[in-house]
ROZA-255517 format. One record per atom (N, C-alpha, C, O): residue number from 1; residue in three letters; chain; atom name; x, y, z. Coordinates in Angstrom, 1 decimal. Example, Ala and Ser with C-alpha at 12.3 -4.5 7.8 and 13.67 -1.06 7.14 Angstrom:
BEGIN
+-----+-----+---+----+--------+--------+--------+
!   k !   r ! c !  a !     c1 !     c2 !     c3 !
+-----+-----+---+----+--------+--------+--------+
!   1 ! ALA ! A !  N !   13.2 !   -5.7 !    7.8 !
!   1 ! ALA ! A ! CA !   12.3 !   -4.5 !    7.8 !
!   1 ! ALA ! A !  C !   13.2 !   -3.3 !    7.8 !
!   1 ! ALA ! A !  O !   14.2 !   -3.3 !    8.5 !
!   2 ! SER ! A !  N !   12.8 !   -2.2 !    7.1 !
!   2 ! SER ! A ! CA !   13.7 !   -1.1 !    7.1 !
!   2 ! SER ! A !  C !   12.9 !    0.0 !    7.9 !
!   2 ! SER ! A !  O !   13.4 !    1.1 !    8.0 !
+-----+-----+---+----+--------+--------+--------+
This chain:
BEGIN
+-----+-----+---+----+--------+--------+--------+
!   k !   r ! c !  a !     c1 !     c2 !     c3 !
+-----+-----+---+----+--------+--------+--------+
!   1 ! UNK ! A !  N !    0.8 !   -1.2 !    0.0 !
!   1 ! UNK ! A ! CA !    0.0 !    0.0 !    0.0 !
!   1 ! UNK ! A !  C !    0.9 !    1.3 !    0.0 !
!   1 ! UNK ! A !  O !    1.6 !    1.6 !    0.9 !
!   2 ! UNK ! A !  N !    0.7 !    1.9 !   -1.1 !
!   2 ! UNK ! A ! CA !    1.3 !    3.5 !   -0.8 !
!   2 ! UNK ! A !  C !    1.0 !    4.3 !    0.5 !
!   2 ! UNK ! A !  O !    1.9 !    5.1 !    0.9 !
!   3 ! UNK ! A !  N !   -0.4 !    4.1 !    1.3 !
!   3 ! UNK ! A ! CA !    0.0 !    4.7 !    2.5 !
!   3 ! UNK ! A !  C !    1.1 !    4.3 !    3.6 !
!   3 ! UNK ! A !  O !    1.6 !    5.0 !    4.4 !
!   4 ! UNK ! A !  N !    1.3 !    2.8 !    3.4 !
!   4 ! UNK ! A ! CA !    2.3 !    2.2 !    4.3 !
!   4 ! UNK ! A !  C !    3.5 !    2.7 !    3.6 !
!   4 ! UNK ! A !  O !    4.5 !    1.9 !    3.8 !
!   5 ! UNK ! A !  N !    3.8 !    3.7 !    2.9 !
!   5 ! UNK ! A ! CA !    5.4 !    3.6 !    2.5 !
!   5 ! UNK ! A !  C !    5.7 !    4.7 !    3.4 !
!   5 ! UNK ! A !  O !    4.9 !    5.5 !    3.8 !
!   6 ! UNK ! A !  N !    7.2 !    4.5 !    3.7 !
!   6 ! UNK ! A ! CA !    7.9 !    5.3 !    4.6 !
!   6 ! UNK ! A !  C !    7.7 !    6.7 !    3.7 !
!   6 ! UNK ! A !  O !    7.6 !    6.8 !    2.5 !
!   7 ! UNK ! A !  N !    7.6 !    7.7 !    4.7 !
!   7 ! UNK ! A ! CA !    7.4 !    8.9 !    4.0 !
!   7 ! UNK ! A !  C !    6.5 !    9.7 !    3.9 !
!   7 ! UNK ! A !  O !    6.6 !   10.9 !    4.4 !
!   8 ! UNK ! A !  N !    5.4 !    9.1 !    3.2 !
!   8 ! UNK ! A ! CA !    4.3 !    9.1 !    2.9 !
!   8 ! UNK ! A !  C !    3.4 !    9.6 !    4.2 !
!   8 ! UNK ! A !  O !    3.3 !    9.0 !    5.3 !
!   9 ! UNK ! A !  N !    2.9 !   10.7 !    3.9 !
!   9 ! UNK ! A ! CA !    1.7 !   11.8 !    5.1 !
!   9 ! UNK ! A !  C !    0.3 !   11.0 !    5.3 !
!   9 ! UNK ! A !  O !   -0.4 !   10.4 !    6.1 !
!  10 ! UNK ! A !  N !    0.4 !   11.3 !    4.1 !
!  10 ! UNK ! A ! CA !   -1.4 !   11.3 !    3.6 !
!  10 ! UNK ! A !  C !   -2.0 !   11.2 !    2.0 !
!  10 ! UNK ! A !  O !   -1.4 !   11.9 !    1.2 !
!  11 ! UNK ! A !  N !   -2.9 !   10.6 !    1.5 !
!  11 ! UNK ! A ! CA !   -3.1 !   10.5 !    0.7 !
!  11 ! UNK ! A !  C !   -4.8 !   10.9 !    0.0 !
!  11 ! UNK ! A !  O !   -5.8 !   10.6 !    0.5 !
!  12 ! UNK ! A !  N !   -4.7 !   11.4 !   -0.6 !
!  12 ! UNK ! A ! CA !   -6.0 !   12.2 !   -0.8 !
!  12 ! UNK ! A !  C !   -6.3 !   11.8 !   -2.4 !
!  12 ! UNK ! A !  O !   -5.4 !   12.1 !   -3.2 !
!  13 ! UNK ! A !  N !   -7.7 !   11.2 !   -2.8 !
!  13 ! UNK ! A ! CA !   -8.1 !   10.2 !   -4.3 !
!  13 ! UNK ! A !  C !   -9.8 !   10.8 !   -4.7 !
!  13 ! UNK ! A !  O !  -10.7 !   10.7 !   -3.8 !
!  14 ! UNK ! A !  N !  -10.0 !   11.3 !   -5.9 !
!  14 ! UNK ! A ! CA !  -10.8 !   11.4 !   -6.0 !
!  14 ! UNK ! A !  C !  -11.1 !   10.7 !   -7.1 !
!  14 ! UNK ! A !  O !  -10.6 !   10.8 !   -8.2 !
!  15 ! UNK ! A !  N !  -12.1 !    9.8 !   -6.9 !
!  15 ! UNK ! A ! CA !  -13.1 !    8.6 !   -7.6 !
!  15 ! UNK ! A !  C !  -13.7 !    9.3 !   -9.0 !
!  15 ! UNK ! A !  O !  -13.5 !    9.0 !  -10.1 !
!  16 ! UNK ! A !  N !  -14.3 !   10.1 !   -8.6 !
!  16 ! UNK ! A ! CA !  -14.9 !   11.3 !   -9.9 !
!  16 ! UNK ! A !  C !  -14.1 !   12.0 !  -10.5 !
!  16 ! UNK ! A !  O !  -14.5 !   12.5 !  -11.5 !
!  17 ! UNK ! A !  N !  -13.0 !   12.3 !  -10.1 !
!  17 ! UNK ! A ! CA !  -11.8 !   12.9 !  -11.3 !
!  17 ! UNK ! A !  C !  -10.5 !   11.8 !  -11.8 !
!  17 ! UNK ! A !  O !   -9.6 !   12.0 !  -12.6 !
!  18 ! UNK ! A !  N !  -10.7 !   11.2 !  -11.2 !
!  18 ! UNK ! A ! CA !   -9.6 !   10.3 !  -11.5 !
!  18 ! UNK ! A !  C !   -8.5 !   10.8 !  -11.1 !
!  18 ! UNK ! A !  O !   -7.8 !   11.3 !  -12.1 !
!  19 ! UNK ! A !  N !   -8.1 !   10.9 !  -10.1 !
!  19 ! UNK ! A ! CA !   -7.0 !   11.6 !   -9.6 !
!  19 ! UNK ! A !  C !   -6.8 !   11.4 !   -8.2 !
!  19 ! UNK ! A !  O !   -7.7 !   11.3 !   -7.5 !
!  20 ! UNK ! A !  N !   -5.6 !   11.4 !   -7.7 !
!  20 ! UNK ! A ! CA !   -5.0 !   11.6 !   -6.5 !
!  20 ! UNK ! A !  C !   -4.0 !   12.5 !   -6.0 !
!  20 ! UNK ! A !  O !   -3.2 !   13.1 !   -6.8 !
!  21 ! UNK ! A !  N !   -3.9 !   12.8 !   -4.4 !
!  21 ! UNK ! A ! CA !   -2.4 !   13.6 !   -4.6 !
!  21 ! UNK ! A !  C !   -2.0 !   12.7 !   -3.3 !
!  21 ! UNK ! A !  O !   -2.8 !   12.2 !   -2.5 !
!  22 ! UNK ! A !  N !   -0.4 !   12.7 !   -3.3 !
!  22 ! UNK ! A ! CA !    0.0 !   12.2 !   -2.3 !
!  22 ! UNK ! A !  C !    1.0 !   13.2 !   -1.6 !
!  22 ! UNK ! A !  O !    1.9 !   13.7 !   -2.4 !
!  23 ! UNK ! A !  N !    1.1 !   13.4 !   -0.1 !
!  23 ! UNK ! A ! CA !    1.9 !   14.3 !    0.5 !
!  23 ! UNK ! A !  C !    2.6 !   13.4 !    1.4 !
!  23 ! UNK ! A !  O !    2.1 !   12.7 !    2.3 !
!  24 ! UNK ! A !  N !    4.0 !   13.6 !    1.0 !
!  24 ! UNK ! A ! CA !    4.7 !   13.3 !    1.3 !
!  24 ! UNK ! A !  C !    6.9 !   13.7 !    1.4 !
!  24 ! UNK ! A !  O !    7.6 !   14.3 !    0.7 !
!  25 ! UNK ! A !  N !    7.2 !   13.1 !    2.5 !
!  25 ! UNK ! A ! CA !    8.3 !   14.0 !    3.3 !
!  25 ! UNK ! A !  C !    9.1 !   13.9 !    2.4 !
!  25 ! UNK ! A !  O !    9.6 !   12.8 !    2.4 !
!  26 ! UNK ! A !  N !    9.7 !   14.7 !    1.5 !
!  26 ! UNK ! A ! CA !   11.0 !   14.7 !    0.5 !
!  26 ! UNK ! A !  C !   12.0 !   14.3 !    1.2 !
!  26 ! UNK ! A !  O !   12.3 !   13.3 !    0.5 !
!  27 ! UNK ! A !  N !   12.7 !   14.4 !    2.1 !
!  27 ! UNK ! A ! CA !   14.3 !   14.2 !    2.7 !
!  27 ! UNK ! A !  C !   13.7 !   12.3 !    2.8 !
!  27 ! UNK ! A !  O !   14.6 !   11.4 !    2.9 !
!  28 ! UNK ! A !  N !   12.6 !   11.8 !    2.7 !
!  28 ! UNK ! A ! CA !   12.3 !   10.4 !    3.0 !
!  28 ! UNK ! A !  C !   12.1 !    9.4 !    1.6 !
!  28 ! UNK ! A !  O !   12.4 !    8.2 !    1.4 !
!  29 ! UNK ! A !  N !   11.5 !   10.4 !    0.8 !
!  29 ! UNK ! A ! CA !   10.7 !    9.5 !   -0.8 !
!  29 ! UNK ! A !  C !   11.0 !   10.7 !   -1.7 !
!  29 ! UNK ! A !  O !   11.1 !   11.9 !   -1.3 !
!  30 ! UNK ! A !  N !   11.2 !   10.4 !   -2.8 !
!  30 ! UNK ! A ! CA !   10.4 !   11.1 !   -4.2 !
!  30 ! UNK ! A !  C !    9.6 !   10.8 !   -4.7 !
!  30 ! UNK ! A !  O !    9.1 !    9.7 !   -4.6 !
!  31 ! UNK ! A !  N !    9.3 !   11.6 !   -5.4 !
!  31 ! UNK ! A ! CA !    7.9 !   11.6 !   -6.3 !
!  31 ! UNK ! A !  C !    8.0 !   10.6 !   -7.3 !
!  31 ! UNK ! A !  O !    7.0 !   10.0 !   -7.7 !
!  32 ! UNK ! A !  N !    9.2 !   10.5 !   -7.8 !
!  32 ! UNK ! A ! CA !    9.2 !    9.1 !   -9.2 !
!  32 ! UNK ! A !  C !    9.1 !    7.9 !   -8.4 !
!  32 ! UNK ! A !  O !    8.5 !    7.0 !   -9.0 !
!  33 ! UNK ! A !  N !    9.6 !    7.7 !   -7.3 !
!  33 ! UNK ! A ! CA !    9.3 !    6.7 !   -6.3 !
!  33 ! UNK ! A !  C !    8.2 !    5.8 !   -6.4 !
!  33 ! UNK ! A !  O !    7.9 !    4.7 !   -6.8 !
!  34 ! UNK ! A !  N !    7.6 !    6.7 !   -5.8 !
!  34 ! UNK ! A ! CA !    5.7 !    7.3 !   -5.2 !
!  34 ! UNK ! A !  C !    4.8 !    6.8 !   -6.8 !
!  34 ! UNK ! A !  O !    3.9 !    6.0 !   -7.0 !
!  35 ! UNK ! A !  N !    5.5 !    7.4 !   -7.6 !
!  35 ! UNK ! A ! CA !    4.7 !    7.5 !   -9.4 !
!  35 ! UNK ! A !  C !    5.1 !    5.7 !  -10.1 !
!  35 ! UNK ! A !  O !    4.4 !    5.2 !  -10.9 !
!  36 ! UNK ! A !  N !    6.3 !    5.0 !   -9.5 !
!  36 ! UNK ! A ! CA !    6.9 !    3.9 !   -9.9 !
!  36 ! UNK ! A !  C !    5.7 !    2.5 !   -9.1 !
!  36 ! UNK ! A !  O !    5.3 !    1.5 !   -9.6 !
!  37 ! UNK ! A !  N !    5.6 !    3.1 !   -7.7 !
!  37 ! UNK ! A ! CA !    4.8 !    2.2 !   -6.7 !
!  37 ! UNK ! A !  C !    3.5 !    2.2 !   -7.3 !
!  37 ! UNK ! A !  O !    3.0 !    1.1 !   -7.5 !
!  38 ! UNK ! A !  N !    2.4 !    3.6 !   -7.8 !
!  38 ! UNK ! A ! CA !    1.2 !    3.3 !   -7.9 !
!  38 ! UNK ! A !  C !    1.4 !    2.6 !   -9.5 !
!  38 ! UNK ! A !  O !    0.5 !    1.8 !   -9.6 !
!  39 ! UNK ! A !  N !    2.1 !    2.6 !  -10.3 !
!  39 ! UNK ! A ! CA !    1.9 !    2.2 !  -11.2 !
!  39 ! UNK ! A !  C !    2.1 !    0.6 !  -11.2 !
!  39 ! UNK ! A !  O !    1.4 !    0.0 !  -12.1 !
!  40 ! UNK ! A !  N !    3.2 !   -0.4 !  -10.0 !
!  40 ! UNK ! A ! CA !    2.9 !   -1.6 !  -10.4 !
!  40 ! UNK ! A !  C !    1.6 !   -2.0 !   -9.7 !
!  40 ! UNK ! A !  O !    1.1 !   -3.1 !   -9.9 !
!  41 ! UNK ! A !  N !    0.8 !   -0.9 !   -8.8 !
!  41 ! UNK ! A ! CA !   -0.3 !   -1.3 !   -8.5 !
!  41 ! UNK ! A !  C !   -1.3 !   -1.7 !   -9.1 !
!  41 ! UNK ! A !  O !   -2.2 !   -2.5 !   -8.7 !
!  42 ! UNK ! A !  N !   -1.2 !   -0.9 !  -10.8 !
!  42 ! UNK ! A ! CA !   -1.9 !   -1.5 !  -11.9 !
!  42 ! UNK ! A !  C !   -2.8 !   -0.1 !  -12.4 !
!  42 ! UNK ! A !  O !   -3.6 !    0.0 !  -13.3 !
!  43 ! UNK ! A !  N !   -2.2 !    0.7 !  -11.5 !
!  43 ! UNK ! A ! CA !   -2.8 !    2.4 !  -12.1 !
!  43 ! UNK ! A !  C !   -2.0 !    3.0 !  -13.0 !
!  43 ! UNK ! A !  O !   -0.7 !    2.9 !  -12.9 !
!  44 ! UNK ! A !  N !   -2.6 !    3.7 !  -13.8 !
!  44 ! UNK ! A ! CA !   -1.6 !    4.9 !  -14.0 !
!  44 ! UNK ! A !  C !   -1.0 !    5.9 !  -13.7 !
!  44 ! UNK ! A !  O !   -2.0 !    6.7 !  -13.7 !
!  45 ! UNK ! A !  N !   -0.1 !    6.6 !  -13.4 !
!  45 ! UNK ! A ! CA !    0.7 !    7.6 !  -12.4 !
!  45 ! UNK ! A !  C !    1.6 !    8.5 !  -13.4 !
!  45 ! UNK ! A !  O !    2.3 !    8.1 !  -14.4 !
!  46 ! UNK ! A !  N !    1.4 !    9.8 !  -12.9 !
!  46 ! UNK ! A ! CA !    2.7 !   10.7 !  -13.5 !
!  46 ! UNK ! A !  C !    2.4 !   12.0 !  -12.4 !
!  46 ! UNK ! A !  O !    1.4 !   12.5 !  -11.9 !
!  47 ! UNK ! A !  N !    4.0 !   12.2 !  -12.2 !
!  47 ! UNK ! A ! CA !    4.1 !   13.4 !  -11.4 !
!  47 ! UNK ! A !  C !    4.1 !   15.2 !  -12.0 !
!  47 ! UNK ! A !  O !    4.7 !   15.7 !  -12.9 !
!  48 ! UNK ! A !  N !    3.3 !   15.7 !  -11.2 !
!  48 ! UNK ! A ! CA !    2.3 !   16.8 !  -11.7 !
!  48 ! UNK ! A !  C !    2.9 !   18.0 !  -11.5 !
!  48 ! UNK ! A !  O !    3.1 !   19.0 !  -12.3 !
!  49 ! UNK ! A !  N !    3.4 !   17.8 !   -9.8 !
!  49 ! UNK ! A ! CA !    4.0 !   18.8 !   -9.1 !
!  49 ! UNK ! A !  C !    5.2 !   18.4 !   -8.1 !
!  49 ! UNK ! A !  O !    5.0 !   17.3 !   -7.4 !
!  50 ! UNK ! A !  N !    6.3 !   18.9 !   -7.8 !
!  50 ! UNK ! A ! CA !    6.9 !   18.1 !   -7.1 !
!  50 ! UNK ! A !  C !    7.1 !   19.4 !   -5.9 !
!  50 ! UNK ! A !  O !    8.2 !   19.5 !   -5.3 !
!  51 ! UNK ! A !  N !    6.2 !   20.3 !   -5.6 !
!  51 ! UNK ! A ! CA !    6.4 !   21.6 !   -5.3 !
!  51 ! UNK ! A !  C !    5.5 !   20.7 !   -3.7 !
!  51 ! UNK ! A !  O !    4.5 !   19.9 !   -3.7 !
!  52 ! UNK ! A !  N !    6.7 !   21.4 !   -2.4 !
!  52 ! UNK ! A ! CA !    5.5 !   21.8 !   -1.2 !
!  52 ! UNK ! A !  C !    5.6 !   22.8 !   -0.5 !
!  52 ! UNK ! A !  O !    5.9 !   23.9 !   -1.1 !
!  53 ! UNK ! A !  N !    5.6 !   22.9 !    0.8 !
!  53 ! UNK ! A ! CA !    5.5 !   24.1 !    1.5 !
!  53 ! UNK ! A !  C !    5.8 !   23.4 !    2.6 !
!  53 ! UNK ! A !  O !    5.2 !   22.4 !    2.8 !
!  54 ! UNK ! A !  N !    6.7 !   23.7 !    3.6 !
!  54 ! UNK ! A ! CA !    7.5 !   23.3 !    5.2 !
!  54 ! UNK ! A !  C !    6.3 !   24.0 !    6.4 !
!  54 ! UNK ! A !  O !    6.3 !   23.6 !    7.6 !
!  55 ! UNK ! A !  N !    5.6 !   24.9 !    6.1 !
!  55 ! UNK ! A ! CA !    4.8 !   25.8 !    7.1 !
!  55 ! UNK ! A !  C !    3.4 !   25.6 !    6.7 !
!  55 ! UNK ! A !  O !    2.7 !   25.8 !    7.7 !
!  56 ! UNK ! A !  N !    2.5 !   25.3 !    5.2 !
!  56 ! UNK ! A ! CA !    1.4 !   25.1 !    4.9 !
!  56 ! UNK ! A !  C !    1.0 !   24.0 !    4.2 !
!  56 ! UNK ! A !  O !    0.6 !   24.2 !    3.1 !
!  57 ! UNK ! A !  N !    1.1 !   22.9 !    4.6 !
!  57 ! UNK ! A ! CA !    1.1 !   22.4 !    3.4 !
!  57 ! UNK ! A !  C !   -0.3 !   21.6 !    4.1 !
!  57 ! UNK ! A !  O !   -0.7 !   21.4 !    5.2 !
!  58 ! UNK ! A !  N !   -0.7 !   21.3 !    2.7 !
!  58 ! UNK ! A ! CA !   -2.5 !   21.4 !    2.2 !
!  58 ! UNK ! A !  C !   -3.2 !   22.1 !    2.5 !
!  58 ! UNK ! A !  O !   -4.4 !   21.9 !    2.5 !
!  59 ! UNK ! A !  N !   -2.6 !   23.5 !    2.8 !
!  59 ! UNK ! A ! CA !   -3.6 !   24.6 !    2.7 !
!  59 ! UNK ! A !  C !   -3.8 !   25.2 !    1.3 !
!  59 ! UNK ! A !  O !   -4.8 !   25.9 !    1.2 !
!  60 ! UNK ! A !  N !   -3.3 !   25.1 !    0.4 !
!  60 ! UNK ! A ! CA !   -3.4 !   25.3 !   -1.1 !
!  60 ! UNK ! A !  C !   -3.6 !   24.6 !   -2.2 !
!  60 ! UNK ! A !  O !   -2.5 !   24.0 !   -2.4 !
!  61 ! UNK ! A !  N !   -4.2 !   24.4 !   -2.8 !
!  61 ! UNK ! A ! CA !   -4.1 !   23.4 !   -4.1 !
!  61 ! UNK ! A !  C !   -4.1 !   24.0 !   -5.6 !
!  61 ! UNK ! A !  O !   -4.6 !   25.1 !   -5.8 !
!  62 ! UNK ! A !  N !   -3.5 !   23.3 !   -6.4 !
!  62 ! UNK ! A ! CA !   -3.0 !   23.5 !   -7.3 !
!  62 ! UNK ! A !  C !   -4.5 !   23.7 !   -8.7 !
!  62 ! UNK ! A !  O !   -5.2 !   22.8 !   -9.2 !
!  63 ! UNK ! A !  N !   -4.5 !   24.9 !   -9.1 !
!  63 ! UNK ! A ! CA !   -5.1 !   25.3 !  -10.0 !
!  63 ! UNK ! A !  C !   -6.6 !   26.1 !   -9.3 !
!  63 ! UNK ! A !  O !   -7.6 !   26.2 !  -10.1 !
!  64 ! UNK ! A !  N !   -6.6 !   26.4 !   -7.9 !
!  64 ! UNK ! A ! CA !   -7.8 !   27.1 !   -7.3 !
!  64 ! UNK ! A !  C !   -6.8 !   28.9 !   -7.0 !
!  64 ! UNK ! A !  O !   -5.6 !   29.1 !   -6.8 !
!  65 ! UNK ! A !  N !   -7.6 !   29.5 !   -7.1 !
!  65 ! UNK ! A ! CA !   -7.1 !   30.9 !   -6.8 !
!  65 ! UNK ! A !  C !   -8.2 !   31.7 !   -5.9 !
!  65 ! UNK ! A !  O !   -9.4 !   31.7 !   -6.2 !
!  66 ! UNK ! A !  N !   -7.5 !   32.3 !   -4.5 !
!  66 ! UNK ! A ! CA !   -8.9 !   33.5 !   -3.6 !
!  66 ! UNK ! A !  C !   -9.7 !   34.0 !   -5.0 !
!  66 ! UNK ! A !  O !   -9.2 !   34.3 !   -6.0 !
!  67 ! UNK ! A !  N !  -10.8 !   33.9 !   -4.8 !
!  67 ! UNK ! A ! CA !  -12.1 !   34.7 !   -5.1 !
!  67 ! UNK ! A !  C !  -11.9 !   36.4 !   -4.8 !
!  67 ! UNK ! A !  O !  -12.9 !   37.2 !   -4.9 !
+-----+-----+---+----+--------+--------+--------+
């Protein structure tokens, strides 16, 4: 299971977009890692963003902007 991999925070999947994101500790995994694991799972995977934040992280997501 990708949540059991060392590293690895949290995992967040949505069913209706076909998509996931996974947050997880860089000094521990990377992202091609993480993208190599879901894939022998039998999904498809490619890395989107390899961007996080040390003080907010999942307070922001990627392609929403304040109103």
């Amino acid at each position: 299971l990708i949540s059991q991999r060392e590293g690895v925070q949290r995992i967040s999947v949505s069913v209706a977009d076909g998509t996931g994101v996974v947050l997880y500790d860089p000094s521990v995994t990377n992202p091609e890692e993480l993208r190599a694991a879901v894939e022998e799972m039998g999904f498809e995977a490619s890395v989107i963003s390899e961007n996080y934040s040390t003080n907010h992280v999942g307070n922001h997501s990627a392609g929403t902007s304040p109103a």
